[in-house]
C-alpha positions as CSV (number, residue, x, y, z in Angstrom):
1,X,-6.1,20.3,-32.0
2,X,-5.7,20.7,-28.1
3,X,-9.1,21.5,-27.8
4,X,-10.8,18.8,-30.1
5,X,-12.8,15.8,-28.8
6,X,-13.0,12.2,-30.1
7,X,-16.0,10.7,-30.7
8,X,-16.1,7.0,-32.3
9,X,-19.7,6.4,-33.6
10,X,-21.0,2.9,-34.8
11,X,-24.1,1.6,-36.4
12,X,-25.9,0.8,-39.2
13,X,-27.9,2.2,-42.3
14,X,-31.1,0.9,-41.8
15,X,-31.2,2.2,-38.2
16,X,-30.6,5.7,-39.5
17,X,-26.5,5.5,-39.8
18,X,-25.3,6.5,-36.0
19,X,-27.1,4.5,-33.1
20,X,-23.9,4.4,-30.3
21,X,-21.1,6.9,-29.6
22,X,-18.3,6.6,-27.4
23,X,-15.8,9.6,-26.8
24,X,-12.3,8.9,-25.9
25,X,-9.8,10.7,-23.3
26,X,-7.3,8.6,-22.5
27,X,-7.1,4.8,-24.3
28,X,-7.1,2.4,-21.1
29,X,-4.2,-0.5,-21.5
30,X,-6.5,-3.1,-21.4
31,X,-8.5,-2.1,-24.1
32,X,-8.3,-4.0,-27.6
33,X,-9.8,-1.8,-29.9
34,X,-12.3,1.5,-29.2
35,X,-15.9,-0.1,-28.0
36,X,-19.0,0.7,-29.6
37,X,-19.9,2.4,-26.0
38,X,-23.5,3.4,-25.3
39,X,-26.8,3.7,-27.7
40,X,-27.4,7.8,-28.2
41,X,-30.4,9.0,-27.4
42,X,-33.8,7.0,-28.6
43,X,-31.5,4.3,-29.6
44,X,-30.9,0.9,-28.1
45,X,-29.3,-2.1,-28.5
46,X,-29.8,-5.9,-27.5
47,X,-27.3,-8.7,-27.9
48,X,-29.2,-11.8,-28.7
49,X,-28.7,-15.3,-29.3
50,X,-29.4,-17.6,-32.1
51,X,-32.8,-17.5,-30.4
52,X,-33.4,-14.7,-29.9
53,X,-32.7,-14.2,-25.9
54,X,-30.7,-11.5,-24.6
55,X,-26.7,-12.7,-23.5
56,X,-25.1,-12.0,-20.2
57,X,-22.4,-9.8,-19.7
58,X,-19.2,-10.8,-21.8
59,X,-21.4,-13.0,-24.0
60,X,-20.8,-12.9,-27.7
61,X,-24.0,-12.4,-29.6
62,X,-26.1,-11.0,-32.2
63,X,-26.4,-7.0,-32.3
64,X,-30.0,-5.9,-32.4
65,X,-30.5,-1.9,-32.8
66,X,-34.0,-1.1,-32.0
67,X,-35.4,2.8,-31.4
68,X,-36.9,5.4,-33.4
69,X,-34.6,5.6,-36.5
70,X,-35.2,1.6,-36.7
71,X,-36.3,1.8,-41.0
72,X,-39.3,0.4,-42.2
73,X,-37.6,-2.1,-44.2
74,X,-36.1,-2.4,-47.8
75,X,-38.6,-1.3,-50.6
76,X,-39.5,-3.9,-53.0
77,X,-37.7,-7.0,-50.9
78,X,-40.3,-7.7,-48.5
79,X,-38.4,-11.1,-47.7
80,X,-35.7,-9.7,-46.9
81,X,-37.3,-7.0,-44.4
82,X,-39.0,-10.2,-43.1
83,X,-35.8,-11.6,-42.3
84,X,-33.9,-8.6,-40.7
85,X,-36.9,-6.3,-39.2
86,X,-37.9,-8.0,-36.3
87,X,-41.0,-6.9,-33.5
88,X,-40.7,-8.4,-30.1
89,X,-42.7,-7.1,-26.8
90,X,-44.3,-4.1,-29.0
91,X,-40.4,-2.9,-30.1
92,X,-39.1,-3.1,-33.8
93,X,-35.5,-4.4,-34.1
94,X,-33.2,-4.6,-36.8
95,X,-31.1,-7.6,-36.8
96,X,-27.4,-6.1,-37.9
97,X,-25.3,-9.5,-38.6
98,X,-22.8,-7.9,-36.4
99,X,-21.5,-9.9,-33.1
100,X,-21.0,-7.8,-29.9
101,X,-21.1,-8.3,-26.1
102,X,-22.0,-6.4,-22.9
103,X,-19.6,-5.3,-20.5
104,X,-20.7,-4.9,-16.6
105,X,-20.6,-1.6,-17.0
106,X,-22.9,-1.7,-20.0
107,X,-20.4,-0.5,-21.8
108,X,-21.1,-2.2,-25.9
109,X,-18.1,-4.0,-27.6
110,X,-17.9,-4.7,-31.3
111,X,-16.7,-7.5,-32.2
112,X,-17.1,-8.7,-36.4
113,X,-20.0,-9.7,-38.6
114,X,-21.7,-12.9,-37.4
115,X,-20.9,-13.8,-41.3
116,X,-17.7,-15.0,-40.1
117,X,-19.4,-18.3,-39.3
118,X,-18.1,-21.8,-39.9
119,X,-18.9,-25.5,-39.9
120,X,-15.8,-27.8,-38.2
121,X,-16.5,-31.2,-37.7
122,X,-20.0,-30.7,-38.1
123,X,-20.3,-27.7,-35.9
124,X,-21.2,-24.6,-36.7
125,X,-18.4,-21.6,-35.3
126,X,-18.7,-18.1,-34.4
127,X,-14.8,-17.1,-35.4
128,X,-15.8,-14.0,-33.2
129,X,-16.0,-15.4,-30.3
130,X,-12.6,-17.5,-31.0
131,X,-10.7,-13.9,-31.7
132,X,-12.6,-12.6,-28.2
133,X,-11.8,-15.0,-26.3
134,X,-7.9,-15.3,-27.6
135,X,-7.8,-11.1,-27.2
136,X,-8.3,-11.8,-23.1
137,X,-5.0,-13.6,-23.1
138,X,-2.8,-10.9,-21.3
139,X,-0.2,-11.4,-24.0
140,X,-2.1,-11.0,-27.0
141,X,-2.7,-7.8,-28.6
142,X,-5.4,-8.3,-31.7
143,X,-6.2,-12.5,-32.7
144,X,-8.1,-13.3,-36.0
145,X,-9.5,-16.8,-36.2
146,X,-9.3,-18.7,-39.4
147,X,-9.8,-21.8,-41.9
148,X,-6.9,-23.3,-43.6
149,X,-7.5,-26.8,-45.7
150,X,-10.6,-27.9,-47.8
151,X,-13.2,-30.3,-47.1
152,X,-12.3,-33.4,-43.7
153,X,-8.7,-31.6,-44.0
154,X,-10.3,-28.2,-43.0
155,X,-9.4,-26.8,-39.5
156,X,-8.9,-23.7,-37.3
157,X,-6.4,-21.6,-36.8
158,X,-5.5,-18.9,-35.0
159,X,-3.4,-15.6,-36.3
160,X,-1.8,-13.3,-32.9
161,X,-0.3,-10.1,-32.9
162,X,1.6,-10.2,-29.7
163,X,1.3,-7.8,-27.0
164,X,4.6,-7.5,-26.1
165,X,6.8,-10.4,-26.2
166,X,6.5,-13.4,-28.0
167,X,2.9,-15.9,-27.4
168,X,3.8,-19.2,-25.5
169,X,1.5,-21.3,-28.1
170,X,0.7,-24.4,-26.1
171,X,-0.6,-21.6,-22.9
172,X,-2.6,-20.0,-25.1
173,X,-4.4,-23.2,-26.4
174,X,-4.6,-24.4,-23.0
175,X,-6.2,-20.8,-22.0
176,X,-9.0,-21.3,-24.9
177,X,-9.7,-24.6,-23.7
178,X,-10.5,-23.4,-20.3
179,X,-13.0,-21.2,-21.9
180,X,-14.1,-22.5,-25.3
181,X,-15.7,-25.5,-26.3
182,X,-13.0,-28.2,-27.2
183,X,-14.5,-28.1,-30.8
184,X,-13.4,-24.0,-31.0
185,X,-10.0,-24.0,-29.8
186,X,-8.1,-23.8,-33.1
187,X,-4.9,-26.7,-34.3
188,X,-2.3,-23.9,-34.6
189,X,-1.6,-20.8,-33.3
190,X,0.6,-18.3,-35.9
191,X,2.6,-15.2,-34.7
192,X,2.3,-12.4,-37.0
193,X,4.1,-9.0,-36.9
194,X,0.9,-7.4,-37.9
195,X,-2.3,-8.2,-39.8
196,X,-2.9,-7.2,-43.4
197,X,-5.9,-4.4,-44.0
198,X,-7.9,-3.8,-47.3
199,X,-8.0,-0.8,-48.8
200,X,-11.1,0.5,-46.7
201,X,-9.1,-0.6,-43.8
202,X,-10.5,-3.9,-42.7
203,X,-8.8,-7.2,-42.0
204,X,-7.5,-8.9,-44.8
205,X,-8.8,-12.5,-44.0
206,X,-7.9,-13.8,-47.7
207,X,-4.0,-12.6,-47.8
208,X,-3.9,-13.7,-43.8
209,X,-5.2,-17.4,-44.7
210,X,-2.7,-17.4,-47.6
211,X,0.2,-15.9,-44.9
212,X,-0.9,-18.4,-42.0
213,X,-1.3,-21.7,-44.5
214,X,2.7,-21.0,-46.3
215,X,3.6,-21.2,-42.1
216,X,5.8,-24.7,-41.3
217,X,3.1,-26.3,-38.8
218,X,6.3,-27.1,-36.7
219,X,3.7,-28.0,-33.9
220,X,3.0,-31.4,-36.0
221,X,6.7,-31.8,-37.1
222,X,8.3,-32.2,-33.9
223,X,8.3,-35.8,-33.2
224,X,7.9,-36.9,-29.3
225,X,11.2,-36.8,-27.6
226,X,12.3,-39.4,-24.5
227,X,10.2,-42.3,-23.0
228,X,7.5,-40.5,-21.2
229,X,6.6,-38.3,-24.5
230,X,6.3,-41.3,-26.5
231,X,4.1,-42.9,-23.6
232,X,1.6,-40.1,-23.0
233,X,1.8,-39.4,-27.3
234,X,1.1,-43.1,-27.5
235,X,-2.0,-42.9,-25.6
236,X,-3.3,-39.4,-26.8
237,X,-3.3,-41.7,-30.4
238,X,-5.1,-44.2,-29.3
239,X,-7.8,-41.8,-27.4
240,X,-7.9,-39.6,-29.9
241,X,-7.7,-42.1,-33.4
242,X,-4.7,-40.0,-34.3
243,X,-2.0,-41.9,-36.3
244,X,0.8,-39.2,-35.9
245,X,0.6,-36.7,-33.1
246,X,3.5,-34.0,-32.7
247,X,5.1,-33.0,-29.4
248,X,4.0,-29.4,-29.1
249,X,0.5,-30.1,-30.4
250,X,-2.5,-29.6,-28.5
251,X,-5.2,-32.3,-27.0
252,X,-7.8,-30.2,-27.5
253,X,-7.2,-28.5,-30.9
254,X,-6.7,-32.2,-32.2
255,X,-10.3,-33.2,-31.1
256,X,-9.9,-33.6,-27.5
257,X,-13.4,-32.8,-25.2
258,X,-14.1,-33.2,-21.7
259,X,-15.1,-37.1,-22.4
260,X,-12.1,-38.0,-24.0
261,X,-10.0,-35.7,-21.5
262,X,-11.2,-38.1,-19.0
263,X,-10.9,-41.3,-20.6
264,X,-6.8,-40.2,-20.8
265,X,-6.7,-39.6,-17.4
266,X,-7.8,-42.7,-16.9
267,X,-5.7,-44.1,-18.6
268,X,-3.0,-43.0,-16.7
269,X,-4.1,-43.7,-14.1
270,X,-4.8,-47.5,-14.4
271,X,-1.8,-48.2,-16.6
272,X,0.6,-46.3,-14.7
273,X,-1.2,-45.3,-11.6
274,X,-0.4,-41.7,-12.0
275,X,-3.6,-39.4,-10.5
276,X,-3.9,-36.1,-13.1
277,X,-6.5,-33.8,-12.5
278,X,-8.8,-32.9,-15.6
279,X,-7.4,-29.4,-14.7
280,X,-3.5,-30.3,-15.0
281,X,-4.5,-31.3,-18.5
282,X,-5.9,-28.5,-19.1
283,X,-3.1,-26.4,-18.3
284,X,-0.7,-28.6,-20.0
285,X,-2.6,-29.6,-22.9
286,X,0.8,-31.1,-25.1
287,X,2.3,-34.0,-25.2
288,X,5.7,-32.6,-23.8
289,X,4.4,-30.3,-21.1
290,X,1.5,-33.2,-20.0
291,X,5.0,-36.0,-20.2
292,X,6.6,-33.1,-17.7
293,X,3.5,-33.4,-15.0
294,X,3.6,-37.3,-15.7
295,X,7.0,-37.3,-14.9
296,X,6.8,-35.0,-11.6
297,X,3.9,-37.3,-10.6
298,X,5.9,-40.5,-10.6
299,X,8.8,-38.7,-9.1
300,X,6.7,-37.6,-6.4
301,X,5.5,-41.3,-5.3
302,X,8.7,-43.6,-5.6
303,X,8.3,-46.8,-4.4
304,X,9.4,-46.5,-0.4
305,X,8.5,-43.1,-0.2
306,X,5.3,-44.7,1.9
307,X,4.8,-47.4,4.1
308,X,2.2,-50.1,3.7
309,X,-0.4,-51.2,7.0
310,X,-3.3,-52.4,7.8
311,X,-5.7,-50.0,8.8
């Protein structure tokens, strides 16, 4: 059909099916999936935060469609039209339980169902934001963010389809960590060929969990290798209250944050008087890629490579 036009259309039933169109030419390469686009005419759209204020650009939040199909609520369950129909500054709003985010261009992005929410360690975790923030990496194509374990054992992890060739795990983490809170960057990252759909075409987050937890957590396995792994694995342990810490495994997704991140550079640095930048451990958040800075470090400052004085 030369002559057809494509049209994707999102919304939601109580705000009279259709609120946003966008029509697609051409697909550009550094698009994920098709956006939401723009509200139609009479429509609108807000993307709030747990209080209610509106997010900047490229901010995950909740999707609020507001307008004149906005419905009047749901007959007989006024608690529920309490909870979802919301009036602020004279405008109705229905509160969708889907997460989105602006572009600069105002162009609406779609990103899952705010349902997808999680409590790790006591915080609570948008997975959306996780599988946003992982689908920026250059060289991933789509990312779902999971749980795998029960109970103190339970922990994130991270399914990629690759865009391209395969994911270098340990960059990837260390690319979260740069832009997540250390509390969201998931333990293991799982390269899949492609991810499993329901029959209505959604993502099948039950078979994925059951595809990601049968996965060898070789990450974990792989014992530290040579004297500097063992030294920088041997402090990470006693930073991070880790008994067993594996060589490809990263800081972060083990429980590092910014406070302990500094207390192991610190470390270093007394101990062994190696000067690491919070950055460089960023970068190289495992114990054999942070052992390969350590060891370029001391390289770099021999003994008799500088001369002592009085200044």
């Amino acid at each position: 059909m030369p002559a057809g036009r494509f049209v994707a259309l999102g919304g939601a039933t109580e705000a009279a099916i259709w609120s946003n169109a966008c029509e697609v030419d051409e697909v550009p390469a550094h698009w994920r999936s098709v956006p939401y686009g723009r509200p139609l005419r009479n429509q609108r759209y807000r993307v709030v935060d747990p209080r209610g204020r509106d997010c900047p650009d490229w901010v995950p939040g909740e999707l609020w469609i507001g307008g004149v199909g906005v419905a009047r609520g749901y007959r007989g369950d006024p608690e529920t039209t309490a909870r979802q129909f919301v009036t602020e500054a004279g405008h109705r709003w229905y509160r969708t339980g889907d997460l989105g985010r602006y572009w600069p261009d105002g162009t609406l992005e779609f990103l899952g169902r705010v349902d997808f929410q999680v409590k790790i360690r006591g915080h609570r975790i948008e997975l959306g934001e996780i599988e946003a923030a992982a689908q920026a990496h250059p060289g991933v194509a789509r990312a779902v963010a999971l749980t795998v374990g029960e109970g103190a054992h339970r922990r994130l992890a991270l399914a990629v389809v690759a865009d391209g060739g395969p994911v270098d795990d340990p960059a990837l983490l260390g690319f979260l960590a740069e832009r997540l809170p250390s509390y969201m960057v998931p333990e293991r990252v799982v390269g899949v060929a492609d991810l499993p759909l329901t029959a209505n075409g959604k993502v099948d987050r039950r078979a994925l969990t059951a595809q990601v937890t049968a996965e060898p957590d070789d990450a974990a396995d792989e014992s530290p290798r040579g004297d500097s792994e063992k030294l920088v694995a041997e402090i990470w342990s006693e930073v991070l209250g880790c008994d067993r810490i594996g060589r490809n495994q990263s800081f972060f997704a083990l429980g590092g944050d910014s406070l302990l991140a500094t207390r192991l550079v610190e470390t270093l640095r007394l101990r062994h008087g190696t000067e690491l930048s919070l950055r460089q451990l960023f970068l190289a958040p495992t114990v054999a890629q942070l052992a390969d800075v350590f060891d370029t470090h001391r390289r770099a400052v021999e003994p008799g490579d500088f001369e002592e004085g009085t200044i």
